[in-house]
VOSE-37875 format. One record per residue: residue in one letter; x, y, z of N, C-alpha, C in turn. Coordinates in steps of 0.02 Angstrom, whole numbers, padded with zeros to 5 digits, always signed. Example, Ala and Ser with C-alpha at 12.3 -4.5 7.8 and 13.67 -1.06 7.14 Angstrom:
BEGIN
A+00660-00284+00390+00615-00225+00390+00660-00165+00390;S+00642-00112+00354+00684-00053+00357+00645+00002+00394;
***
This chain:
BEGIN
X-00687+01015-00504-00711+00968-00452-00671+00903-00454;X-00661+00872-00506-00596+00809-00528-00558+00842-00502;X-00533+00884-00514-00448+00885-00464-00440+00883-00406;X-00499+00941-00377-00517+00939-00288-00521+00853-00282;X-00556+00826-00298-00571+00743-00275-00491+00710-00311;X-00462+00725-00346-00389+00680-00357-00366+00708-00308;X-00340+00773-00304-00288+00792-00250-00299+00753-00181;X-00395+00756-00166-00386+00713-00099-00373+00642-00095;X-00392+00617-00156-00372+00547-00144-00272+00541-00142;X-00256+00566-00180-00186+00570-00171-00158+00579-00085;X-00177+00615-00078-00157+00655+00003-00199+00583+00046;X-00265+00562+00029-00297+00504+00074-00257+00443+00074;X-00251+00429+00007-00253+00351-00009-00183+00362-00072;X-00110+00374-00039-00066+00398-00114-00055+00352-00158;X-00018+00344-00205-00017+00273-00253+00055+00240-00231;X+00061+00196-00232+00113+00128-00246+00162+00148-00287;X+00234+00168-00229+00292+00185-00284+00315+00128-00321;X+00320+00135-00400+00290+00102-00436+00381+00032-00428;X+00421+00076-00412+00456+00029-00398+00462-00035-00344;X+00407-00010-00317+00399-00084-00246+00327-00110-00260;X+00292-00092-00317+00229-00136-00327+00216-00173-00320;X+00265-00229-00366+00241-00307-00356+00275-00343-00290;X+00311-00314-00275+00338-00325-00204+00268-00312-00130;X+00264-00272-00158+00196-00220-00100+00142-00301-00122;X+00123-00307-00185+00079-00346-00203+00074-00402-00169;X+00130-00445-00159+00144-00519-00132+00154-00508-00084;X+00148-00452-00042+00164-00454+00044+00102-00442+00058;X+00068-00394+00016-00019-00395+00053-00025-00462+00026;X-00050-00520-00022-00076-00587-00030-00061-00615+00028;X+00007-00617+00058+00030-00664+00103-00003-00633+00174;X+00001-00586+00188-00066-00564+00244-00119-00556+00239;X-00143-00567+00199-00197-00578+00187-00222-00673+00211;X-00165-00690+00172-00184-00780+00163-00172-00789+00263;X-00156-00750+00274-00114-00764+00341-00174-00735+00408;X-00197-00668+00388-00251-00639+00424-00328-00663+00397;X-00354-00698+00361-00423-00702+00339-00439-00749+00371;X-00431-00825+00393-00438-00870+00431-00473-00843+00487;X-00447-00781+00530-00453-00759+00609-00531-00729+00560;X-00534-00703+00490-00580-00649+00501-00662-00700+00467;X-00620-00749+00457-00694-00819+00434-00699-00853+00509;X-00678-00861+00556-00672-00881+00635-00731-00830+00657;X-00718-00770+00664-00745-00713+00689-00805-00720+00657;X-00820-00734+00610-00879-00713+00564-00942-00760+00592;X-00884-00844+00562-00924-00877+00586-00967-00892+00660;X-00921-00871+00707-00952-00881+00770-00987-00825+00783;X-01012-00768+00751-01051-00733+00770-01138-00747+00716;X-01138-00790+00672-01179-00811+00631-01246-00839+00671;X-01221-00882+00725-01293-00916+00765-01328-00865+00802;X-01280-00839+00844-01303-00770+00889-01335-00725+00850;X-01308-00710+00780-01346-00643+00783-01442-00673+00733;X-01429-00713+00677-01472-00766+00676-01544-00782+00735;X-01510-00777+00805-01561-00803+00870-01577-00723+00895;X-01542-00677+00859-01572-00608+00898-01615-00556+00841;X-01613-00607+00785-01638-00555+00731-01728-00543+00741;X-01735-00498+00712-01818-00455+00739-01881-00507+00714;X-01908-00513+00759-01952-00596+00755-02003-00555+00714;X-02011-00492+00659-02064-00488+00633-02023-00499+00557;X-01966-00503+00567-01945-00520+00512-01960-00551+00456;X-01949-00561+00396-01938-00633+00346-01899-00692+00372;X-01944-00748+00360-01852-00786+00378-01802-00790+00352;X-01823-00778+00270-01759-00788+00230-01697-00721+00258;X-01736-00658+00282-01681-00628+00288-01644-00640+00371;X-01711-00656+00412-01666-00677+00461-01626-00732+00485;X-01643-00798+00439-01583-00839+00453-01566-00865+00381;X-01583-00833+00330-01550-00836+00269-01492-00805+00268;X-01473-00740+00277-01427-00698+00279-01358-00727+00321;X-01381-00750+00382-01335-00764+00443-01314-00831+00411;X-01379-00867+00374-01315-00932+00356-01281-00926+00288;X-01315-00892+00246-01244-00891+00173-01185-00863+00227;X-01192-00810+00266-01127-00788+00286-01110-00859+00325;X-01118-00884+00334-01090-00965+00360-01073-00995+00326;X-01102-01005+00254-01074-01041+00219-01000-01006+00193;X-01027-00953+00169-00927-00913+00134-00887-00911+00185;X-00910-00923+00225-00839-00918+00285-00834-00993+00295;X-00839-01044+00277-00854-01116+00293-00792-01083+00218;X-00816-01085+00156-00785-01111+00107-00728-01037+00104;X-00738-00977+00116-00666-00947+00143-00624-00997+00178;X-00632-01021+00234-00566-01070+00254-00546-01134+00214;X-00589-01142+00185-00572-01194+00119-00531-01199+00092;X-00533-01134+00063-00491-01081-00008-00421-01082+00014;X-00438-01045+00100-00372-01021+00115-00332-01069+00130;X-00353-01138+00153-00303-01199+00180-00270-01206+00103;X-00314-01220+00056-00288-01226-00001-00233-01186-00034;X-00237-01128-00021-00191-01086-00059-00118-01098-00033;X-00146-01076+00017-00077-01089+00072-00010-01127+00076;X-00073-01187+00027-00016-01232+00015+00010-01211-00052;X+00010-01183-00076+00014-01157-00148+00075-01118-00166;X+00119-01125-00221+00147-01052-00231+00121-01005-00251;X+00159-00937-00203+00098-00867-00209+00180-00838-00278;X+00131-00853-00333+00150-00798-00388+00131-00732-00392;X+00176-00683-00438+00144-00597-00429+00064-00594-00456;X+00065-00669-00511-00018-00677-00541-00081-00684-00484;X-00036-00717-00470-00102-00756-00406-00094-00709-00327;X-00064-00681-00331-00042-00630-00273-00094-00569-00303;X-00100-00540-00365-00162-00489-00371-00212-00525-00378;X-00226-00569-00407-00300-00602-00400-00347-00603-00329;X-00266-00648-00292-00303-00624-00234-00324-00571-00191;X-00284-00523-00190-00305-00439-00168-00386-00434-00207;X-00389-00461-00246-00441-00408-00291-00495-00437-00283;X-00470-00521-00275-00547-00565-00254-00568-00541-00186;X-00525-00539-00138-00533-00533-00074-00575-00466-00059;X-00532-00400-00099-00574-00335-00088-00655-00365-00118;X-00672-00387-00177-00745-00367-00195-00758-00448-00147;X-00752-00495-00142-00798-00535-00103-00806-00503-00028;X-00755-00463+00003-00766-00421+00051-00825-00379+00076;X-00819-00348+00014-00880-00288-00028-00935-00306-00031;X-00944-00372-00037-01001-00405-00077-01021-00421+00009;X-01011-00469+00050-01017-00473+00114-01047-00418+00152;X-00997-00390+00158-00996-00311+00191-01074-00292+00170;X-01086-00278+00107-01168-00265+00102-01224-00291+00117;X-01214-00351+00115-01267-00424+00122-01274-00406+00224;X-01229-00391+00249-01225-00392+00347-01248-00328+00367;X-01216-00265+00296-01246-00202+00323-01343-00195+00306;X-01341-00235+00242-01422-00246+00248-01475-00278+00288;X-01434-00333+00336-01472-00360+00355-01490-00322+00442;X-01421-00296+00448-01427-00254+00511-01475-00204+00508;X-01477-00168+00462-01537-00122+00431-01604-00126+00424;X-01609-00206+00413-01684-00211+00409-01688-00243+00472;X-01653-00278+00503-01661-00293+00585-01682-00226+00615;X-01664-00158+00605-01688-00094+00643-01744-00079+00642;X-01758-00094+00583-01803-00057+00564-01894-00105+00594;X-01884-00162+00593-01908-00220+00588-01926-00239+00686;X-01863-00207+00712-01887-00217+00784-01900-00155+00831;X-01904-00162+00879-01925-00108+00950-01859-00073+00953;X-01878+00005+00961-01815+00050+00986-01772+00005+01033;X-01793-00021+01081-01752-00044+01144-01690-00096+01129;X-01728-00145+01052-01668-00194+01016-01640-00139+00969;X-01655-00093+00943-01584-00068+00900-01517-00066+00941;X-01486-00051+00978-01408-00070+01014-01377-00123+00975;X-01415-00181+01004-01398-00242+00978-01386-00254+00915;X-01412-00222+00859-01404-00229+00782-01339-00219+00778;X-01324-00134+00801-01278-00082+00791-01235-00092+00815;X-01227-00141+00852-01179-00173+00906-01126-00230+00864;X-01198-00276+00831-01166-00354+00801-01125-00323+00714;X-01156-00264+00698-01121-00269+00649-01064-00197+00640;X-01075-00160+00698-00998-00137+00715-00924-00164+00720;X-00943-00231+00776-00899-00271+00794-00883-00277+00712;X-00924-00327+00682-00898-00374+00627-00859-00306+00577;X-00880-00251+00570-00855-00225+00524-00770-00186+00551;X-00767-00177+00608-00704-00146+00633-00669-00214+00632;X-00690-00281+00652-00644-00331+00653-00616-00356+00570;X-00661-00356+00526-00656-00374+00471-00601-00327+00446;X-00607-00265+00469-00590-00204+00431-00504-00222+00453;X-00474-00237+00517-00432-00229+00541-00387-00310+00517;X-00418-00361+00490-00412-00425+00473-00382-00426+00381;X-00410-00371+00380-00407-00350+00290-00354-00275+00299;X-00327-00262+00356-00283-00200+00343-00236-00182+00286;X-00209-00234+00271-00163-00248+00219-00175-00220+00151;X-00245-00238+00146-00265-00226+00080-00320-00141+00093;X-00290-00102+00096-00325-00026+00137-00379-00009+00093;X-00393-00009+00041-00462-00002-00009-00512-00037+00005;X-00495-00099+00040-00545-00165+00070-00560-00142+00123;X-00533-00142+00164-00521-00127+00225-00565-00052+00241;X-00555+00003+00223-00601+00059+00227-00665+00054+00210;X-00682+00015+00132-00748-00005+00110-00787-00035+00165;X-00770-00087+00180-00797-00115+00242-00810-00080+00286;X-00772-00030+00327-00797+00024+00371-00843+00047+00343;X-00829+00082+00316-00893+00127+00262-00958+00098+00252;X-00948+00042+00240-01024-00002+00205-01039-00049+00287;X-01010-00051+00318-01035-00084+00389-01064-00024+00450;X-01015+00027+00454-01026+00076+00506-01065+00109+00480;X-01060+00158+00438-01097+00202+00409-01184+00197+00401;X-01215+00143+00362-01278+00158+00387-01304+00168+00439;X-01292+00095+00477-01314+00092+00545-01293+00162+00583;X-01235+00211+00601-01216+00261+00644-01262+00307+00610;X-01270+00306+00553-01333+00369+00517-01415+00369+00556;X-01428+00308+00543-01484+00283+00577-01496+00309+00650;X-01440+00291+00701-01431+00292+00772-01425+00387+00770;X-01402+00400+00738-01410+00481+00722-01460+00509+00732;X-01507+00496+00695-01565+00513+00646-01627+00501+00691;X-01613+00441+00737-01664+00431+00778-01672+00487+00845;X-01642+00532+00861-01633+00592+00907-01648+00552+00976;X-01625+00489+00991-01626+00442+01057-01559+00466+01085;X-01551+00497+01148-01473+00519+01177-01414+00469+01173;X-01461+00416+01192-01415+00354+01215-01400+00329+01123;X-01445+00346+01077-01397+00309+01017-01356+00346+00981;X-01378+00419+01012-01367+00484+00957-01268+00471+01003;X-01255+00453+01057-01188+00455+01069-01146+00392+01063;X-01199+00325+01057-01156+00260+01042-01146+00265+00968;X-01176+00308+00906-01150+00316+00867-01088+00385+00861;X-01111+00408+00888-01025+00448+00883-00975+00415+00918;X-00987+00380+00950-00940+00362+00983-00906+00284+00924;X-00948+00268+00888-00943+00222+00821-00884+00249+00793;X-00913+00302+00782-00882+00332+00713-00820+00362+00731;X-00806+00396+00799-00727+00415+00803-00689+00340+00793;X-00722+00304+00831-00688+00226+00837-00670+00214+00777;X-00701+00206+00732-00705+00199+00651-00657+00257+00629;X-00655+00285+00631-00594+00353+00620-00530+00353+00649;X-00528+00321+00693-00466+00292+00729-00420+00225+00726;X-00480+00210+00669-00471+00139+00639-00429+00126+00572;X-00471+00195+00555-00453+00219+00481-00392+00249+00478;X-00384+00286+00542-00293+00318+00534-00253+00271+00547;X-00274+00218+00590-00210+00149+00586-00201+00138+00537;X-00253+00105+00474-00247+00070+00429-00207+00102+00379;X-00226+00183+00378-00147+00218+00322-00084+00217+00361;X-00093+00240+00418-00024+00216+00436+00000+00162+00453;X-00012+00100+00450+00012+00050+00441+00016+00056+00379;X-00006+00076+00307+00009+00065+00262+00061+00099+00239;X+00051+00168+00269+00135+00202+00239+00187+00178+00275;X+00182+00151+00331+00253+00108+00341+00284+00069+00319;X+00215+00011+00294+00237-00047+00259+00286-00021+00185;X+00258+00030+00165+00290+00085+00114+00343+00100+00098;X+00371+00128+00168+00410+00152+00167+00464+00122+00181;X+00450+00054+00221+00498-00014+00243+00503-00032+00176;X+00468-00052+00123+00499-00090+00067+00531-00035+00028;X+00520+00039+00023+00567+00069-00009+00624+00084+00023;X+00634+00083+00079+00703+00046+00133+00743-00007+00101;X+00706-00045+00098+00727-00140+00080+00754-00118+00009;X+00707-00078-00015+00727-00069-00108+00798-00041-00124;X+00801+00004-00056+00860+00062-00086+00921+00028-00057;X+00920-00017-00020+00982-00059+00042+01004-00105-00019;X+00954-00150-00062+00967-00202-00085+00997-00143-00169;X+00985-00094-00179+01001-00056-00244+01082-00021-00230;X+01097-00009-00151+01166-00009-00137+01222-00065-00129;X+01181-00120-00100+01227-00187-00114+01215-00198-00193;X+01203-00189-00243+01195-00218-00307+01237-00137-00353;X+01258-00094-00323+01270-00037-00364+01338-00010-00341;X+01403+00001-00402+01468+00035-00375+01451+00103-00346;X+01470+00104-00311+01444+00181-00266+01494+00249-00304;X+01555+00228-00344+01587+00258-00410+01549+00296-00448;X+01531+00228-00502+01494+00249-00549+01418+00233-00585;X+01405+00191-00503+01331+00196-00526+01306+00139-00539;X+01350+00113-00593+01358+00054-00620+01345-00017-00582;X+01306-00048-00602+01303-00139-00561+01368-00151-00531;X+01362-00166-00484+01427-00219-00462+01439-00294-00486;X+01496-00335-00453+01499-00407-00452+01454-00420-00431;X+01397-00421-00362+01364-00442-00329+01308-00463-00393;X+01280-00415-00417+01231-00399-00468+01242-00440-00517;X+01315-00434-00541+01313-00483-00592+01314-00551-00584;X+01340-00572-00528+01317-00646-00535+01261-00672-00508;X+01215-00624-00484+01138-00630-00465+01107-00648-00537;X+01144-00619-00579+01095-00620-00664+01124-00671-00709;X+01180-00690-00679+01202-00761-00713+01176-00821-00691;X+01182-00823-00629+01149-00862-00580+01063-00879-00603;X+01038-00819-00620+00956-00819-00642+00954-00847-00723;X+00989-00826-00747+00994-00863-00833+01012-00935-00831;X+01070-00953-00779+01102-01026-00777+01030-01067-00755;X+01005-01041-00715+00940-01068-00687+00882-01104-00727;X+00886-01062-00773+00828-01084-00839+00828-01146-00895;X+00896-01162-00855+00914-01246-00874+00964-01247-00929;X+00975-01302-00961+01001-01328-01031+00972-01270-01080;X+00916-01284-01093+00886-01272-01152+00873-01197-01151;X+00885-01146-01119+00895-01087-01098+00927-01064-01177;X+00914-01006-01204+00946-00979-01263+01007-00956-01204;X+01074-00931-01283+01138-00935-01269+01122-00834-01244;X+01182-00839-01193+01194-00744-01173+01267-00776-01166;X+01285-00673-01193+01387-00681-01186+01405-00644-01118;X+01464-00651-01098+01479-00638-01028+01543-00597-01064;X+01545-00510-01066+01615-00489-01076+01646-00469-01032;X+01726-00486-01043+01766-00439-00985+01805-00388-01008;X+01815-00345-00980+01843-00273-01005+01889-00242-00956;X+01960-00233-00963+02002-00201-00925+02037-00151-00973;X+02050-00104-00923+02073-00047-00970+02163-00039-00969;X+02172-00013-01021+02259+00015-01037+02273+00072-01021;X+02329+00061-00983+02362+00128-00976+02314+00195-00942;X+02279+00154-00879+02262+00177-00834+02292+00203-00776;X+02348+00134-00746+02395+00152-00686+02431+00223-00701;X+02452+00223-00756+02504+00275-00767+02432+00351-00754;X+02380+00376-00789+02356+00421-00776+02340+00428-00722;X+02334+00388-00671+02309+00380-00607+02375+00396-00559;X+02416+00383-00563+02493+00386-00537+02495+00462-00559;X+02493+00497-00626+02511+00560-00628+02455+00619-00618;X+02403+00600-00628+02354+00663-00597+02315+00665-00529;X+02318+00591-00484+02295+00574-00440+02231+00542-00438;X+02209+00508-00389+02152+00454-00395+02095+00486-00409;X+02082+00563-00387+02029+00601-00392+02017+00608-00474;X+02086+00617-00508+02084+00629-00591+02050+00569-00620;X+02081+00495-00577+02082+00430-00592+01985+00419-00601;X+01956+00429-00540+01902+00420-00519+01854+00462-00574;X+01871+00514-00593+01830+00545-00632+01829+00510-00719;X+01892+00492-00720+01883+00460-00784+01846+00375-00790;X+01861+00332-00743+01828+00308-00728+01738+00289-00730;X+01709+00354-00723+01651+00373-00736+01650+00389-00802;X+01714+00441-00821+01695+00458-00903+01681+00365-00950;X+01727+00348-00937+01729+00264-00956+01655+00212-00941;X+01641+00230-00871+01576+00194-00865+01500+00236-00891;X+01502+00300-00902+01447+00352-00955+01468+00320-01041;X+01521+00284-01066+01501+00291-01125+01504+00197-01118;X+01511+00160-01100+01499+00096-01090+01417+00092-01084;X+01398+00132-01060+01320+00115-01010+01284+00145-01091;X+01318+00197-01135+01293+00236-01180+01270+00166-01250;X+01346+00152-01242+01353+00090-01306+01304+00033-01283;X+01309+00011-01241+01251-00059-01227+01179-00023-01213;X+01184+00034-01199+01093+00035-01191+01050-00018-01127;X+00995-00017-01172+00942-00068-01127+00968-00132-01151;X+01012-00151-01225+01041-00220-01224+01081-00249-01178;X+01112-00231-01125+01130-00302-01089+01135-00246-01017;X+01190-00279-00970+01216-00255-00899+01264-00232-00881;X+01305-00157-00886+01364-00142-00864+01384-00155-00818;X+01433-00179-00794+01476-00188-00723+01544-00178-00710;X+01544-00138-00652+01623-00121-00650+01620-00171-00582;X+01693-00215-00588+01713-00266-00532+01734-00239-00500;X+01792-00185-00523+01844-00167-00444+01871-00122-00485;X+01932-00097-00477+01990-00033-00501+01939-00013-00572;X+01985-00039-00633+01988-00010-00688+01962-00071-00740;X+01919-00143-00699+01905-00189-00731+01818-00173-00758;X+01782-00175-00799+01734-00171-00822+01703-00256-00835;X+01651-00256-00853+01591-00316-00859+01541-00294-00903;X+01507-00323-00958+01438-00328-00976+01420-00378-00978;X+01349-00372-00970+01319-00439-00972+01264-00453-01032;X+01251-00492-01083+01232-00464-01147+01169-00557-01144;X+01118-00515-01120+01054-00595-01108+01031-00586-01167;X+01008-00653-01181+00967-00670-01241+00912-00636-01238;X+00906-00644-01323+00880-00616-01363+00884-00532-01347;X+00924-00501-01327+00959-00459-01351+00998-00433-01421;X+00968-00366-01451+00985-00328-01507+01085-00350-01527;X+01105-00353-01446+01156-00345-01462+01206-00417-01480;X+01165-00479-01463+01177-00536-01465+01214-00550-01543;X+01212-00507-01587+01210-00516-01667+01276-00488-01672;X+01279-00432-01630+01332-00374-01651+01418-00405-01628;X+01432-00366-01651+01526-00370-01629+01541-00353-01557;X+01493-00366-01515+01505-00326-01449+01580-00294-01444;X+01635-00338-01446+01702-00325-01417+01700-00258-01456;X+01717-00262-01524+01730-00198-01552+01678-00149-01552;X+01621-00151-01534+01572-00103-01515+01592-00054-01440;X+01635-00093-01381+01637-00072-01341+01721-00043-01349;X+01770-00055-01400+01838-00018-01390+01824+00044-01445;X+01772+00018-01500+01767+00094-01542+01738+00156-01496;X+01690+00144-01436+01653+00191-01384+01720+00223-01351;X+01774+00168-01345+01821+00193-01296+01879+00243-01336;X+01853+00249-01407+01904+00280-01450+01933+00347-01427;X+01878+00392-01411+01869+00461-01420+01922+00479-01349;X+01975+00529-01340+01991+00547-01273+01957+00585-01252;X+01943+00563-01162+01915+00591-01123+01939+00661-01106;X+01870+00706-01090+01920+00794-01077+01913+00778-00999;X+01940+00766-00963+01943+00761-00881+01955+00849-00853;X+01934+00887-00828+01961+00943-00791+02006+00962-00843;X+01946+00989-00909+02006+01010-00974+02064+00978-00998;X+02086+00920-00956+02136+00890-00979+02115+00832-01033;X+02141+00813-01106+02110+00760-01135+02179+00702-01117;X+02109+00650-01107+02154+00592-01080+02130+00525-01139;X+02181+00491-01146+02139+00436-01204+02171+00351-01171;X+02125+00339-01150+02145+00241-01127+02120+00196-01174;X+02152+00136-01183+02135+00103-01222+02118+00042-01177;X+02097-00020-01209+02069-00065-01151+02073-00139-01209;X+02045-00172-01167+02076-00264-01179+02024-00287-01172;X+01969-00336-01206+01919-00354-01210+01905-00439-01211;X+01871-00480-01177+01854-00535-01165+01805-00565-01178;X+01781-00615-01212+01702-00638-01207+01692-00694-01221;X+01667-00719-01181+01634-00801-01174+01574-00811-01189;X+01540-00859-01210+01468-00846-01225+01442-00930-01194;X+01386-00942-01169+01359-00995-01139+01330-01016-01192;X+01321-01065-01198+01361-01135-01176+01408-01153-01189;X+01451-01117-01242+01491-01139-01275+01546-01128-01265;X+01570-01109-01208+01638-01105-01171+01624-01117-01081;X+01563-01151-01078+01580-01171-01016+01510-01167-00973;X+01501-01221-00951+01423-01262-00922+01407-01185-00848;X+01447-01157-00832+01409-01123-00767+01471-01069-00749;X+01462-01024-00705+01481-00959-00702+01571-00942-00710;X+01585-00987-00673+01649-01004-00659+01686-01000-00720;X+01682-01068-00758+01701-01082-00821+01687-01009-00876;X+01639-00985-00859+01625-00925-00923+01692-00884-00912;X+01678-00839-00841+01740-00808-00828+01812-00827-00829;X+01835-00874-00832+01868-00918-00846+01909-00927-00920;X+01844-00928-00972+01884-00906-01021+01881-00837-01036;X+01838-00788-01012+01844-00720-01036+01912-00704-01016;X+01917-00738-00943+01993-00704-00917+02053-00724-00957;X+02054-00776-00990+02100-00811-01033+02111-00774-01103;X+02055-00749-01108+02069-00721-01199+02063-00639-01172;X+02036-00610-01129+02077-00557-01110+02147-00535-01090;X+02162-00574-01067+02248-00576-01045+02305-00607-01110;X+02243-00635-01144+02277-00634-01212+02288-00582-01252;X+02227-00551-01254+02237-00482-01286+02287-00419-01250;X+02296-00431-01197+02340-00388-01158+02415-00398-01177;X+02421-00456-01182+02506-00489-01199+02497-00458-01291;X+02466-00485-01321+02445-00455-01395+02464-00392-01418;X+02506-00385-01475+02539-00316-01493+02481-00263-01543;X+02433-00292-01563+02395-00271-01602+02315-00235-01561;X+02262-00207-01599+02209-00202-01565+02173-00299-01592;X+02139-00299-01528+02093-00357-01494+02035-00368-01476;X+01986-00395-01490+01927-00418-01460+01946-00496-01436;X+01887-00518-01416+01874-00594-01407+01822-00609-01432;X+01790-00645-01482+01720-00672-01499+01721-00747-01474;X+01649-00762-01444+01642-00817-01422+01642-00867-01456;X+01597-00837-01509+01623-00900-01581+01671-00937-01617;X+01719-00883-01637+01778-00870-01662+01855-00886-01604;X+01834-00862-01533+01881-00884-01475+01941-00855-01473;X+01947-00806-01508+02017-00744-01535+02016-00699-01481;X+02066-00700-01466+02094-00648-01416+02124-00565-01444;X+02084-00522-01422+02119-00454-01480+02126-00405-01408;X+02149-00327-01448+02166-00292-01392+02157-00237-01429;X+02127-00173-01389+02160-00092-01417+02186-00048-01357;
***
């Protein structure tokens, strides 16, 4: 019976590809902060009216108790929301709000579906319409005001339409037995907007995800591009002065032109990849591979990183030791290694690369094997 009920919720309501979550997250807050205003407007101006039509055998507390707390949370809903607004929406405060919004929703939603309920019950067949009427409206408008957030948004159908259309059912009156079906397709028609607006919104940010993962990725080997990398220098430089130190390496390879000249670019291209599979192998989750262009390589090695300690340079020419078997052919390149480390060769992006390029091209002129340490400032080569 659990699986029958997962499988449908999957197929109803699917989950959040987990790669556009917090993205998905801060676009529903912001429509939300953006649509709730219209749905405390709406609320409120239907508060006096329905208040002056509620069943005079009533309580008072429920008949103009009810109508005015909902006056008041929608008085202090627009409160909230002027306030926020002005606010930065963080990924923190971007779920808070989804989550406040669904249960104070919830919480509402019950307080209007109860009171419509005991308004039925409380007056003459001839006023039920009118109940079923005031809190249809509010619940399809609410529902469509909260689309964004689709768990909110359905609840509210559910807990607004649903009694009342049961009721209008139940009473075997022609005229209610069809203004509630006629509820409930409405409500069902409401309900298929609200997923499909949601799988679009879906499927637009996994659009946005995969556009912005091709501008940031060599279409080669997979590998980050320039673009990427100075998006992540740019984000470290950001964190000020007092920012812990990350190294910036550069890596060009030897005696590439010549294999590329004799087996062709297709041979070229494949090794290439062999070169960027054991680069990506040696750094791991410690830093950022990047290939710039031809046969030039990049890592990017952020603080507090495992690898911050290590010999990077010679970590990445011992990987390059082994010759590659290309199309059975074994091929062996050697390569020229660079590394600058922040702060200490240079206040911002420019300057880093700057000296990597300097003590790489040192190591290139260099008759021996080479690294560069940022510390040390030695130019080496293999």
């Amino acid at each position: 019976m659990r699986g029958i009920f997962d499988s449908a919720r999957q197929w109803l309501m699917p989950p959040i590809p987990e790669a556009i979550q917090d993205q998905f997250t801060v676009l529903r807050a912001r429509r939300v902060e953006t649509q709730t205003p219209v749905m405390y407007v709406m609320l409120l101006a239907t508060t006096p009216t329905a208040a002056w039509a509620g069943a005079a055998d009533l309580h008072w507390a429920i008949k103009y108790g009810m109508p005015a707390l909902l006056g008041v949370l929608c008085v202090l809903g627009l409160i909230e929301n002027k306030v926020s607004r002005s606010r930065h929406l963080s990924l923190g405060r971007a779920r808070l709000m989804v989550k406040k919004t669904a249960g104070v929703s919830g919480g509402v939603g019950v307080m209007c579906s109860a009171w419509a309920v005991l308004n039925w019950f409380a007056s003459p067949p001839e006023s039920h319409a009118s109940f079923a009427m005031i809190i249809a409206m509010g619940a399809l408008a609410t529902a469509y005001c909260l689309s964004s957030i689709r768990f909110a948004a359905i609840l509210n159908l559910v807990i607004g339409v649903l009694p009342i259309s049961s009721l209008m059912l139940a009473s075997g009156r022609p005229a209610e037995v069809a203004a509630a079906t006629s509820l409930l397709l409405a409500t069902m028609i409401l309900v298929r907007f609200i997923l499909q607006g949601h799988a679009m919104l879906v499927d637009l940010l996994q659009l946005q995800h995969q556009t912005r993962d091709l501008a940031h990725t060599d279409p080669l080997t997979g590998l980050a591009n320039r673009r990427a990398l100075d998006e992540r220098i740019a984000a470290l430089l950001d964190k000020g002065a007092d920012a812990p130190a990350f190294k910036l390496v550069l890596l060009d390879l030897d005696g590439f032109k010549p294999v590329n000249d004799r087996f062709g670019h297709g041979f070229g291209d494949k090794l290439l990849c062999g070169v960027a599979d054991r680069l990506r192998e040696c750094v791991g989750d410690g830093g950022l591979v990047v290939r710039q262009g031809g046969d030039e390589f990049a890592v990017l090695i952020p603080p507090h990183s495992p690898l911050q300690a290590s010999q990077i340079a010679d970590r990445l020419l011992i990987a390059l030791v082994r010759p590659h078997l290309i199309d059975g052919v074994p091929v062996q390149v050697g390569a020229s290694v660079g590394v600058a480390q922040w702060p200490d060769h240079g206040p911002d992006a420019d300057d880093l690369f700057e000296f990597a390029d300097r003590a790489l091209y040192q190591a290139k002129a260099g008759a021996r094997a080479a690294s560069v340490s940022a510390p040390e400032a030695l130019a080496l080569s293999a």
